[in-house]
N, C-alpha and C positions, 0 to 999 in steps of 0.2 A: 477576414483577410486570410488570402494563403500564402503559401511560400512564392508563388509567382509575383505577387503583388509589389514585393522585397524592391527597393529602386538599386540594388545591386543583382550580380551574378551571383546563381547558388554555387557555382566554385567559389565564391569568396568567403562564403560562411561555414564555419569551423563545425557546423552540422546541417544533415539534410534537415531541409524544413518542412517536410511533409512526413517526416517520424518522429520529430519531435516536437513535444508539447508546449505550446505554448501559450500562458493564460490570458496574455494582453495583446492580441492582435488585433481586438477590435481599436484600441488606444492609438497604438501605433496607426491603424490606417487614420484615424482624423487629421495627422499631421498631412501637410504639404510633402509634396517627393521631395524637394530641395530642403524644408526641413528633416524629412526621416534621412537621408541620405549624410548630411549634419549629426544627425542621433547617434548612425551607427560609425560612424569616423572617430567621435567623440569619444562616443562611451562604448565600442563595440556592438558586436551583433546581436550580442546573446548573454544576458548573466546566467548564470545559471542559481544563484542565489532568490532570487527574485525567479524563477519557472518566465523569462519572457527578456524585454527591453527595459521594463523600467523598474523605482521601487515601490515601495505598497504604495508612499502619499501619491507619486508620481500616478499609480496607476486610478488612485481613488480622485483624486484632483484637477486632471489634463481634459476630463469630460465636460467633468462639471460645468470648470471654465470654460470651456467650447461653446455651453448650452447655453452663459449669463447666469449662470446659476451660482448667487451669495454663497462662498466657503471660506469654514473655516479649515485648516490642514493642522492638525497637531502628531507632529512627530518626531523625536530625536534631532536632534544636533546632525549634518551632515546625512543626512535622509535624503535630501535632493526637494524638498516642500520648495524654496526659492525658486529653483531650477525650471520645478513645475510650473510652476506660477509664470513667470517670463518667454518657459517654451509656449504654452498654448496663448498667450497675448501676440507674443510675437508670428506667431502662424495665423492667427489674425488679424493680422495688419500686414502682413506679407500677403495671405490672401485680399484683402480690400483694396491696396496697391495694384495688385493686378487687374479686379474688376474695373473699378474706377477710373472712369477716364482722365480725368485729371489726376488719381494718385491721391495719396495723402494730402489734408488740407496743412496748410502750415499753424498749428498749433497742439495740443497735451490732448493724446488718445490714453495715456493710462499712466496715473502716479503711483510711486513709489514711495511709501512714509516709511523711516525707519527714526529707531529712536537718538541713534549714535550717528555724529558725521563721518565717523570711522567707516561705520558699517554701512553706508552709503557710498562711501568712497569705495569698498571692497566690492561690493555688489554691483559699481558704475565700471567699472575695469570687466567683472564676471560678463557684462551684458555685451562690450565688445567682441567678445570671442566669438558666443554665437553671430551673432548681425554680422561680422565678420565671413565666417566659413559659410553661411549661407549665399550671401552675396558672392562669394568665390565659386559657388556651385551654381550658381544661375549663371555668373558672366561662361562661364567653363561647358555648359550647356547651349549656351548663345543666345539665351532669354532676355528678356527686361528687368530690371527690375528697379523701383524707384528705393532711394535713399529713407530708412527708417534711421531716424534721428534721433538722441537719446545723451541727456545732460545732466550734472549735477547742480542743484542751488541750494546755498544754506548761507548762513551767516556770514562765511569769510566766500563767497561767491563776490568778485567784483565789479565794478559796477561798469566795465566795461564789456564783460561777461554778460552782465544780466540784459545790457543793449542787445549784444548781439544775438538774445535768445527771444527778442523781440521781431527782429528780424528776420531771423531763421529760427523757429521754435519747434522744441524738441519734440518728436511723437511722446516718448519716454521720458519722465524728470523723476528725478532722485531729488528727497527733497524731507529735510523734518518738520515733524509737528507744526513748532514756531515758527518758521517759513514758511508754510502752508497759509497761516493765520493770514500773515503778511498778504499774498500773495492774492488772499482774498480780498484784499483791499487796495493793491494796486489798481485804478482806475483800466491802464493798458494792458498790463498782463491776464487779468483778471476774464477780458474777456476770450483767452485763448485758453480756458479754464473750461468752457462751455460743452467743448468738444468731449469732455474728458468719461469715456465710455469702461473702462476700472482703475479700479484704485486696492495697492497693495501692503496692506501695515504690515510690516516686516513683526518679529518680537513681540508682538500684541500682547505678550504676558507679563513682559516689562513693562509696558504703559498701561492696560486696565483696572491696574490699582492705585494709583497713581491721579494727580489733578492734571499730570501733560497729558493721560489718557482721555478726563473728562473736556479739556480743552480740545484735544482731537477728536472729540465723539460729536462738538457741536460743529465746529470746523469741515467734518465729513458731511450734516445735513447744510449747510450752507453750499456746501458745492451742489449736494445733493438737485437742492431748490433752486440753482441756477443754472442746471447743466440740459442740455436740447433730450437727452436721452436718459433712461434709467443708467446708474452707473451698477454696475457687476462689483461685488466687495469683497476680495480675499485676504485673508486672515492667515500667518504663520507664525506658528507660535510651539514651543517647547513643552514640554510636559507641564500642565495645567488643568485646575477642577476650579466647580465645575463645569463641562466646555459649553453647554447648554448658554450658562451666563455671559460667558467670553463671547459666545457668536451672537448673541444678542446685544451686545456691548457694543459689536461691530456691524452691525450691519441696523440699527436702531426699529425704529418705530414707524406705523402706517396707521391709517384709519382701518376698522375692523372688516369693512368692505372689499381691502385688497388696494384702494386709491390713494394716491399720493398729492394731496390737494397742495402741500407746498411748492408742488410744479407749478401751479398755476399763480404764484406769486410773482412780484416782482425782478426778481432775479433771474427768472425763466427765461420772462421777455427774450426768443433768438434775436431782435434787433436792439436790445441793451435799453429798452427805452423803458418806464415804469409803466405800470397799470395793474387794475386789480380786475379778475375775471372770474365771479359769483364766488359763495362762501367757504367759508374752507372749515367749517364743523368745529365741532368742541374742542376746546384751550383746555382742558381736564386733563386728559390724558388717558380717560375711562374708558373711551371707544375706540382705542390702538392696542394692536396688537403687533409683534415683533414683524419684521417683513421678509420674506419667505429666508429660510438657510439649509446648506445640508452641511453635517460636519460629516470630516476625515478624520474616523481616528487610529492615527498608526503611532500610539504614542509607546507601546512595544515592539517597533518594526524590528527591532537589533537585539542582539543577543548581547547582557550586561554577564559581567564578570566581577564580583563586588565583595570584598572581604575588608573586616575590620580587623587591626590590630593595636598590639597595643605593649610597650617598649620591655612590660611586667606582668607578672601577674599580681604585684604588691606596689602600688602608689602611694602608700604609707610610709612603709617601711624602706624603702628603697632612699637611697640619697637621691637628692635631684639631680647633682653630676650625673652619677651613675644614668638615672630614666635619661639625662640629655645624652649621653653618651649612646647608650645602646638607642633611641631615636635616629641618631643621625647615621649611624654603621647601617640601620634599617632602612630609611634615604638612600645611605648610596647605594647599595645592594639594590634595589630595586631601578636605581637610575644608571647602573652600570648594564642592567638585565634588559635596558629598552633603548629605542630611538632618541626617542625624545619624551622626555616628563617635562608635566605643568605640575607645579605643586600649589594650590590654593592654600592659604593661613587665613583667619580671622578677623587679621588688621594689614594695616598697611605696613606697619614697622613689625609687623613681624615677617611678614615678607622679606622685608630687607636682614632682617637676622637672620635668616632661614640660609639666605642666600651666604651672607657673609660667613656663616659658621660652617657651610658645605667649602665656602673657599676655603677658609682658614684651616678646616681639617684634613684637607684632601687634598692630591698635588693633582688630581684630572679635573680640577674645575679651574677657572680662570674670565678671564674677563672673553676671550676670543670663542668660549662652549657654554659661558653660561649669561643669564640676566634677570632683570627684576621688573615688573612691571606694576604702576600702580596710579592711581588720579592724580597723585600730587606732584611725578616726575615730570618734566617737560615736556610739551608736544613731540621735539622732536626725538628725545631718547626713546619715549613710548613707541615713536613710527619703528626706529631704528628695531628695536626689540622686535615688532612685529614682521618685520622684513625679514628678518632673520628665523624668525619662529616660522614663519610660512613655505621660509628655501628650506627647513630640517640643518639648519646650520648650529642648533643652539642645544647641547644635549637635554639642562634642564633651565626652565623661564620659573621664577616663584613670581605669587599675585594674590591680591586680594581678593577684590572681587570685577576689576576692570577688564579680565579677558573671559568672564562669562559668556558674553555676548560678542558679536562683530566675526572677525577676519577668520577666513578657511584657515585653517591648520590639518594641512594632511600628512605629517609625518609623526607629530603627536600619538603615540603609542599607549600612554598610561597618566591617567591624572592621579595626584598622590592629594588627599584632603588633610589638612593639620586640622584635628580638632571637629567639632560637631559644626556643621555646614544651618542649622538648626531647622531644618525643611527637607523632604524628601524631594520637593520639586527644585530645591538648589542642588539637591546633591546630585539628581538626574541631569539637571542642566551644565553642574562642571564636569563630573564623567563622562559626559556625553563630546565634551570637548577632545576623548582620545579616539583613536579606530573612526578617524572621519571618513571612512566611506562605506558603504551599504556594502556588506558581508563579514565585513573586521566585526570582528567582538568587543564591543568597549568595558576597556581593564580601569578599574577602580579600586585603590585602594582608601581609608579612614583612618589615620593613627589618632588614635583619644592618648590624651595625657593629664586627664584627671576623672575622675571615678564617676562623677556628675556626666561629664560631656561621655564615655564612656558607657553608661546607661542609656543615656540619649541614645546614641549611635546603633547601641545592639537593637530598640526599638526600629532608629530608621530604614536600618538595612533588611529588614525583615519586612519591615511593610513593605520598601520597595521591591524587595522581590515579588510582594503577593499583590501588587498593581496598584496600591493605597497613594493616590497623590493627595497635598493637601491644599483647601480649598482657596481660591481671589477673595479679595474683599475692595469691591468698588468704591469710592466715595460718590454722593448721592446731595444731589440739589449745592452742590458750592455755589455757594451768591458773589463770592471774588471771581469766579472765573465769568458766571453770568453777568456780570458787571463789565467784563472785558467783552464779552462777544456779541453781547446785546450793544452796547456802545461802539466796537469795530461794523455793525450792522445799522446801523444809525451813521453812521458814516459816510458808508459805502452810498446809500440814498435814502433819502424820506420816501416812507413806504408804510402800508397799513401796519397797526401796532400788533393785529390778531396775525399779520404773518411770522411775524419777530416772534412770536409766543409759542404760536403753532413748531417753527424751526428748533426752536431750544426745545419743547417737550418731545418731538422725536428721538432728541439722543439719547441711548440707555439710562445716563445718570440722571436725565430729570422727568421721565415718565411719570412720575408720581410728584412733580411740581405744583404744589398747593397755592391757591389763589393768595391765602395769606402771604406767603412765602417772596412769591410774585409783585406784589404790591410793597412790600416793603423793601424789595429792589427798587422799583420804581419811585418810591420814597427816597432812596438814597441817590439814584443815578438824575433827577430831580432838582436836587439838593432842596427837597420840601421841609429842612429844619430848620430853624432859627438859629443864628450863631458859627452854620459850616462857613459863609465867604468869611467870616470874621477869620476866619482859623485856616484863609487860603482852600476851603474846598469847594470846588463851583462845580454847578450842574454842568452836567455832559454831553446829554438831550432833551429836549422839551420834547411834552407830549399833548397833543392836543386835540381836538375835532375839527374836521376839516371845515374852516370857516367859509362864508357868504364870502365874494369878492373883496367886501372893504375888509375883511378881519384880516388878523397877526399875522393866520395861516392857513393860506388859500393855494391850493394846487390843484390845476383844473381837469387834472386827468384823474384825479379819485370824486368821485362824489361828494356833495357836503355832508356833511355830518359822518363822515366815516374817521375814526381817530386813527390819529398819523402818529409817528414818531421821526426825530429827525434830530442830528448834532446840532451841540452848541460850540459856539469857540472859531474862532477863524486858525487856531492853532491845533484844531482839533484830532486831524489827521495825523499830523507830525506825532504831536504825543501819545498817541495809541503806535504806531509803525515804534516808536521809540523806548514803550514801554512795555508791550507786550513781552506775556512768558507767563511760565508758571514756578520755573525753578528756584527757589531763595538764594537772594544772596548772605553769606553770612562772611562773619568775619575773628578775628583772635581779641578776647578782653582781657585785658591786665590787671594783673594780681594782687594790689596791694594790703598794708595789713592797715586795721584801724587803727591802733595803737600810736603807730609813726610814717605812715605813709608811705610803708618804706614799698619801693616796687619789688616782687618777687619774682616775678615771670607773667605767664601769658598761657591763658586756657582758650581752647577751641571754643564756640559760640552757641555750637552743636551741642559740648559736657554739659553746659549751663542748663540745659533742659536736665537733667536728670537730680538737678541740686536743689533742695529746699534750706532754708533757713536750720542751723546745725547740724548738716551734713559734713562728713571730712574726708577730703580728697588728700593728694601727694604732688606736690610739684618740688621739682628739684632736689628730691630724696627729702623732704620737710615735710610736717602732713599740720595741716590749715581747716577752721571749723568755718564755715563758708556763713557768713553773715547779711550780703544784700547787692546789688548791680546797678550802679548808676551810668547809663549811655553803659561806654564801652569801658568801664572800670569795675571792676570785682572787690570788693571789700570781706578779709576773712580776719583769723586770730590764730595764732600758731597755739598750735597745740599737740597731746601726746596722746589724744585719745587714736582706737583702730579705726582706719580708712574707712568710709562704708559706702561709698562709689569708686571703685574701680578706674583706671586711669584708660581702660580699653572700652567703657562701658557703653558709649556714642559712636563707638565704631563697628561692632559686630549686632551681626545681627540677631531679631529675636525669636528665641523658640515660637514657630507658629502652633496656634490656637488648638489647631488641629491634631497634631504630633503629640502634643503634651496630653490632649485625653489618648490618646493612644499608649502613652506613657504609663499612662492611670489601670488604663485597662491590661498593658503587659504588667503590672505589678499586683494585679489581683490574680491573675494568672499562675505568677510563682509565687505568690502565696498560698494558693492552693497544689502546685505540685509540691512546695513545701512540708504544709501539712503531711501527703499523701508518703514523701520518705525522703524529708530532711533533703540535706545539699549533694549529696547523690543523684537523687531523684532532681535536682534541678538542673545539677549539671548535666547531666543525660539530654534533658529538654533544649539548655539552652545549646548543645551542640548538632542542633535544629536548625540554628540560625547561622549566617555566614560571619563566623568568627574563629579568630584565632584561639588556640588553648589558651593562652596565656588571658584573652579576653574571658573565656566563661569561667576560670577560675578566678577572676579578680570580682566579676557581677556577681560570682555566686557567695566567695569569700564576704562580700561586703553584706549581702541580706542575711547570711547565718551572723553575722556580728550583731545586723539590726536587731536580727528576732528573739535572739539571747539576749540582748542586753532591753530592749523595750517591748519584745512583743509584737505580734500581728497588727493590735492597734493603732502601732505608730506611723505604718506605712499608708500613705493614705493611698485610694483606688478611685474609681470612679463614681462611687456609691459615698465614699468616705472621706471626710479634710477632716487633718490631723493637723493639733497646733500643739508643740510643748514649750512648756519654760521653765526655762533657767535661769533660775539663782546668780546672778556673776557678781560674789562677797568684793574682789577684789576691785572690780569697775566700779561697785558701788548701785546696777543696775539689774536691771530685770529685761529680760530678753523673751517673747514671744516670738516663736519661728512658727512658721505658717507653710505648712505643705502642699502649695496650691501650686500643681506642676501643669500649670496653664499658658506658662509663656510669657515674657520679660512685659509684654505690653497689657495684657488681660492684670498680672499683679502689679504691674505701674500701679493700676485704675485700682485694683481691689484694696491695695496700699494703703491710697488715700483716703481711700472712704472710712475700711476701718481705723487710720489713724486720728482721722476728721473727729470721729465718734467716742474714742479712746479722750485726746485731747478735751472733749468738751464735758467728758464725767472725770477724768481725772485730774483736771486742770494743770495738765503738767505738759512744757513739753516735749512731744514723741518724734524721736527719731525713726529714720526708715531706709530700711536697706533692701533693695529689691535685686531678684535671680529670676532665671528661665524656672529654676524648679520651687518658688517657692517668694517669702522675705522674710524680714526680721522688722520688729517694732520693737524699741529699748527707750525706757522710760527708769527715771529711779528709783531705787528699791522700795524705796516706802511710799511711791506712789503705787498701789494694787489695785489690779481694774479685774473686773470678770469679761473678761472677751469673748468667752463662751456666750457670757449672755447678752453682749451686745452684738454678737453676730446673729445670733438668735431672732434680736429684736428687728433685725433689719427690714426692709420690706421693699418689692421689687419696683414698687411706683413709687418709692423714694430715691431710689437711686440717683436718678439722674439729676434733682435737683440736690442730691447732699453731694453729688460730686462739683458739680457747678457750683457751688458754696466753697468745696474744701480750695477749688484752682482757682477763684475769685482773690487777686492783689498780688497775685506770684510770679516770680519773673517767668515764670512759663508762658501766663497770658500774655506777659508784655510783649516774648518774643512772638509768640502768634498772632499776635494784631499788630506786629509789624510787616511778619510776611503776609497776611491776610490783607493789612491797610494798600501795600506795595503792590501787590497785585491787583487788589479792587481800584487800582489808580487813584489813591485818596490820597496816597505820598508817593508822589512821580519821583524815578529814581534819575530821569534825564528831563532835563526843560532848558530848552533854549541855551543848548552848549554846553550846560551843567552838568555832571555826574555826581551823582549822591553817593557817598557811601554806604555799606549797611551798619556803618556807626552811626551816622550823622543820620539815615531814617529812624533807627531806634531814636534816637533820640527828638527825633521828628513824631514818631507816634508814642512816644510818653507824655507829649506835650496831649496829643488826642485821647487817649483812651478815658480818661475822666469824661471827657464831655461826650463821648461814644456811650459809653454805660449808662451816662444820666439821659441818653434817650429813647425813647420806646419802640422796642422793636428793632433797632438798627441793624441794617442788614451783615455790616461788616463783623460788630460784636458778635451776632448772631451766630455767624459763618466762623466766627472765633473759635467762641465754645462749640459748634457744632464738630470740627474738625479732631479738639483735643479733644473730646466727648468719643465720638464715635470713631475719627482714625486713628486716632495715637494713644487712649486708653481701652477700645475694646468695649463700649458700655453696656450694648448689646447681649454679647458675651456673659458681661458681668450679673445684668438684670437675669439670665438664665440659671447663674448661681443660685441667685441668690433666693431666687422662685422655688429653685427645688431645696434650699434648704428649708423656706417656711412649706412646703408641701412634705417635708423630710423624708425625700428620694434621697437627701447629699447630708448624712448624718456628720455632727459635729464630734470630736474625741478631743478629748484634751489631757496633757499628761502632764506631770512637774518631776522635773530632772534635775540632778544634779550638774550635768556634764550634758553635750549635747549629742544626740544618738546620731551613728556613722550616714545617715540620708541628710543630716543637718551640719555637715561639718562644711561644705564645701557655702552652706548660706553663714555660718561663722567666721568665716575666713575668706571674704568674697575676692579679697584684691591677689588672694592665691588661683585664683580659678583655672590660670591659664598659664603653665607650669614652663611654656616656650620662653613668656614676656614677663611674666611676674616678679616681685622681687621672692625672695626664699621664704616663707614662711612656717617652712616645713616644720618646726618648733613646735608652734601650735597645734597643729595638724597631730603631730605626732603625741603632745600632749592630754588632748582628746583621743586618740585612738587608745596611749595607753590606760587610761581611766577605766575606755571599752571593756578592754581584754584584763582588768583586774575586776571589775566587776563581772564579768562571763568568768572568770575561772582561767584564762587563753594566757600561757607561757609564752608562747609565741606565734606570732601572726602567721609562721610558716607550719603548725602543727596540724592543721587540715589534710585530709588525707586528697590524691589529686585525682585518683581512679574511682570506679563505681562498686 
């Protein structure tokens, strides 16, 4: 394209266009003139940031799309990847419009799946504008142009609405996951579904870890299998590893041939009718391969600005006053210096103290400049907040983790992080929340306010400078969710069972769907057990071979003897429409003691997963040894012993998998500039990294204390788990601290097993207190176990069955084979007018899980343990441990201490962790530190020299 080509005058453009460079004009020509002419009204002629019209994704993206070509787009926050994505659909359908004599057909040429009704809603407003000015520049030219249509449907969509998009239906639908589901099983809508030539998952980084992700990955081959044309599949998604996985997540599976035989199944049918038309090759999985994709990676397109700080260079010695004081002076200083700040915190209620101690100290905040944002506030305050965050009305908004995702924010200037975000791809994804448009520099800052998160940080900010994002973790063959879609498919119409098979093993998550696996679904969805109607569980679908005319099940458009599958129930539909989803419901249990029943309050349902039998938590400044969960009541015993779950602990997130060997590996690292010339030499190194002085003097201050006082061996690396223990005369106990800085979920999992182990030689028992960098197992004194040697003894093809033993009768399992039972529809949470609560299921599936275990193979149990196993303990993971210790790649060390060395203070004193929300414990803290510095020789924690 040249400068002539421009659908403006070159007087209009702020340079000639035949002297200057421009890298994307072949881009720009693909557009429509009444689109390009729209581009440049919009966004101007020329950025100069981007050398052209658009930005990197835009330019890497707008082709692709043109071509039908599967993308993914991964790029920063406010990159314009959405943008892209809609510009080049919509100039195809603009152009089609025109060809077509008739114009658009009346139904969905391209869905919009996004995770959030928020972010559908913002994105359903965004797509006005364009369809808007376009339309204005055709009627303004004198042209035609027919009407591209474009709606939103989700939940609260009503049902006079949903008529009228029967009527007139959208080219464009906004629309989530779960609505999707739906939607594929509307009889009428379903077939203006057929049309639908792309499909756009917004956030795709938020959902492929996730089970809404594997529900939308079957959901996408289901449209897939009934749609007249290939569908085109774009993917937008935030900084995320690896992308290879992500675009195969999205855009699934094919025969290795290149063919797509689920076309030719019965959903295909263009006149809606069934039929099967020859075979459709192997249910394995063995002979597909991914189907074609290109990725965009512009997940650097913007220039980051990312420093850590940190309120001291002493979080020991400092009083906590004092660290909060100078935090919040550092707050506003930074929120007086910008537009607008978002400050993300950890939790929710710290959010709101964030906020309230910026009021309370400061006469320029107020309810009219500032607000909170977070899940548990109202719909409508949340809207209100966002409205105002979007006009620049609000100088600073605090949040948890609720405005990660969704609504433009272009006045946002600077995200301030409280504390370790525990991910480099979260932390890229809430800074990326400032400098929303392509050339702004996005400003980040990190304040750590404890020595742990602190270390964290200095690690993540350095990787992410050097491009280190860390990795997804899919879930793989879920039987609850395959129990919903294979049953919403059964629904929809009796149809051969090899296409039902064929449809689920396309989607990434079940490529590797094992016939066993398979069949034991069908066992359950069946109800081939003795006992389930007794217990109110009825088959869902029968399945059978197409009988001779007199049999059960004769349909004369399949062949006989071809096996059919088809609903059961004449209420069958309703309760799928009714019960679909994958999100849990959960709910608040009550506290009481066993002693006197006395009621004490009320714990999240969420905490409950982190609690084992003599764990002690804090409620109402009390602290309670947590004893057993009947339904929705908690049984404990007041007591004086130290907390050993955290009252934040189900709310923040956990150090990923990834980070934490990264962690292992910066700390061999300054162990060896250590060696090489003491804390000199390290601080020189660590002012390499983007931190504040007062940051490298505290990282560095903390490992000369470690190395003085325990030595090189204590720290453990990537090569090295260190375990020490402490003597504690006065508790009466034994403390083993376990240096395994792998991440809250990898040592959940490592926890149990070694405590399972522990327990079963020392017949005592073991409490456990689990961290991002590590945990603690405390058993009585004179119970002594060698932990050395029964880590030792471990072995990697034991794992997973000694974990499965240790989480066997815990209320862990019980809450998981409630949300498992719930979703597998084994305990309907609506039937016939009813709403169930998620009390009254639990205590719906306590009734079950007995008779579930005692039978073989059960899909749902199955899918139980599979989940806690593999998504919420990490086992995989763990079996890697535990391989390279019996190969002794991962050497064991083990120390005995009096006091616990300064990398273990912060696993002693867990309920201090988070110096915002915690109560004081700085006592302790400080008790251990001075133990430190009388056994080093150290007068005082300030006597370190601070130069080189």
């Amino acid at each position: 394209m040249d400068g002539s080509a421009l659908p403006v005058d070159d007087e209009h453009l702020p340079f000639d266009p035949s002297s200057v460079e421009i890298d994307d004009r072949e881009v720009f020509g693909l557009l429509e003139p009444a689109v390009q002419e729209w581009w440049l009204e919009a966004f101007g002629e020329y950025v100069p940031e981007n050398d052209g019209f658009f930005t990197p994704p835009q330019v890497g993206a707008i082709p692709k799309i043109h071509e039908g070509t599967n993308t993914l787009i991964c790029a920063p926050t406010g990159s314009g990847k959405t943008l892209a994505s809609f510009t080049a659909i919509i100039n195809e359908l603009f152009e089609r419009d025109r060809e077509e004599e008739d114009g658009l057909a009346n139904s969905v040429y391209c869905l919009y799946v996004s995770p959030l009704k928020s972010l559908a809603n913002d994105i359903h407003r965004n797509l006005e504008v364009p369809l808007e000015g376009i339309e204005e520049i055709v009627e303004d030219r004198g042209e035609s142009m027919g009407e591209i249509r474009h709606a939103i449907r989700h939940g609260d969509t009503s049902s006079s609405d949903r008529q009228k998009m029967l009527e007139e239906t959208p080219h464009i639908l906004n629309t989530t996951p779960e609505t999707l589901a739906i939607l594929l099983n509307s009889p009428k809508f379903r077939e203006r579904l057929r049309t639908v030539e792309y499909v756009i998952v917004d956030e795709i980084h938020s959902l492929a870890g996730s089970k809404r992700g594997t529900h939308l990955s079957v959901s996408l081959e289901r449209l897939e299998a009934m749609s007249k044309t290939e569908i085109t599949r774009i993917g937008c998604s935030a900084t995320i590893e690896p992308l290879s996985r992500v675009a195969e997540f999205l855009v699934g599976y094919e025969d290795a041939d290149g063919s797509d035989p689920a076309k030719t199944d019965s959903e295909s049918a263009s006149d809606g009718e069934s039929g099967s038309t020859g075979e459709l090759g192997s249910a394995s999985g063995d002979e597909r391969t991914p189907r074609p994709y290109e990725i965009v990676d512009a997940r650097f397109a913007r220039e980051f600005d990312l420093r850590l700080e940190c309120p001291t260079d002493d979080l020991i010695n400092t009083s906590r006053d004092v660290v909060q004081d100078r935090f919040y002076e550092q707050l506003h200083e930074h929120i007086q210096e910008h537009t607008n700040t978002l400050v993300f915190t950890n939790t929710r209620s710290g959010a709101e103290r964030v906020l309230h101690n910026l009021r309370e100290r400061f006469d320029e905040y107020g309810e009219e400049n500032s607000g909170c944002h977070h899940g548990s506030l109202s719909k409508g305050v949340r809207q209100e907040v966002e409205g105002k965050l979007k006009d620049g009305e609000l100088d600073v908004v605090t949040s948890s983790t609720s405005l990660e995702l969704g609504i433009d924010m272009p006045h946002v200037d600077l995200v301030v992080q409280v504390g370790s975000p525990k991910s480099v791809a979260a932390l890229l994804q809430r800074v990326g929340r400032a400098g929303h448009r392509v050339g702004q520099t996005v400003t980040g800052r990190v304040i750590a306010l404890d020595r742990d998160e602190l270390l964290e940080c200095t690690v993540m900010l350095k990787k992410a400078e050097d491009g280190f994002v860390d990795s997804v973790s899919i879930p793989e063959n879920a039987q609850d969710v395959a129990a919903q879609q294979v049953y919403g498919m059964a629904i929809a119409e009796i149809r051969p069972e090899r296409e039902i098979r064929t449809i689920l093993e396309r989607a990434y998550p079940y490529r590797n769907y094992s016939e066993r696996e398979y069949e034991s679904l069908m066992s359950y969805l069946t109800a081939d057990y003795a006992g389930m109607e007794d217990r109110n569980v009825y088959a869902k679908i029968w399945r059978d071979e197409n009988d001779p005319p007199d049999g059960e099940h004769h349909h004369e458009e399949f062949p006989v003897g071809e096996p059919l599958i088809g609903k059961r129930g004449r209420l069958a539909r309703v309760i799928y429409m009714t019960n679909i989803g994958t999100i849990p419901d959960s709910f608040t249990c009550d506290v009481h003691t066993r002693a006197s029943d006395e009621w004490v309050g009320q714990l999240d349902e969420n905490y409950l997963d982190t609690l084992e039998k003599g764990d002690v938590f804090v409620l109402g400044g009390d602290h309670f040894e947590y004893q057993y969960r009947r339904g929705s009541k908690v049984y404990a015993d007041r007591t004086s012993a130290r907390p050993t779950v955290p009252s934040w602990y189900s709310e923040r997130l956990p150090l990923s998998y990834d980070l934490g060997c990264e962690i292992l590996a910066f700390q061999r690292e300054l162990l060896a500039h250590h060696a090489e010339g003491g804390s000199p030499r390290v601080r020189a190194w660590l002012r390499e990294f983007p931190l504040g002085d007062d940051c490298v003097r505290a990282v560095a201050r903390l490992f000369d204390h470690q190395l003085r006082y325990a030595g090189p061996e204590s720290v453990s690396t990537e090569n090295r788990l260190t375990i020490e223990v402490e003597r504690d005369r006065e508790e009466y106990e034994r403390h083993y601290y376990v240096h395994s800085n792998y991440g809250r979920k990898v040592n959940d999992g490592l926890s149990r097993l070694f405590a399972y182990r522990c327990a079963q030689e020392a017949t005592a028992n073991v409490r456990v207190a689990v961290a991002d960098n590590g945990f603690v197992l405390s058993m009585p004194l004179n119970r002594k176990i060698d932990l050395e040697g029964i880590v030792s003894d471990l072995e990697a093809e034991q794992v997973r069955d000694d974990l499965r033993n240790a989480i066997s009768g815990t209320d862990l399992l019980q809450r998981y084979f409630r949300i498992n039972a719930t979703r597998a529809l084994m305990i309907l949470k609506r039937y016939k007018g009813y709403e169930k609560s998620a009390s009254e299921q639990q205590v719906s599936s306590e009734m079950l899980l007995g008779f579930a275990e005692d039978l073989e193979e059960f899909a749902v149990i199955e899918e139980t343990y599979r989940e806690i196993l593999e998504d919420k303990l990490n086992v995989a993971e763990i079996e890697d441990i535990i391989a390279r210790i019996d190969d002794g790649e991962l050497a064991i060390e083990r120390q005995l201490l009096d006091s616990p060395t300064p990398r273990a203070f912060g696993l002693a004193t867990l309920s201090a962790s988070d110096v915002v929300l915690a109560e004081d414990e700085s006592a302790a803290l400080q008790s251990f530190h001075e133990h430190v510095l009388e056994e080093i020789g150290e007068e005082s924690v300030r006597g370190l020299p601070t130069d080189d």
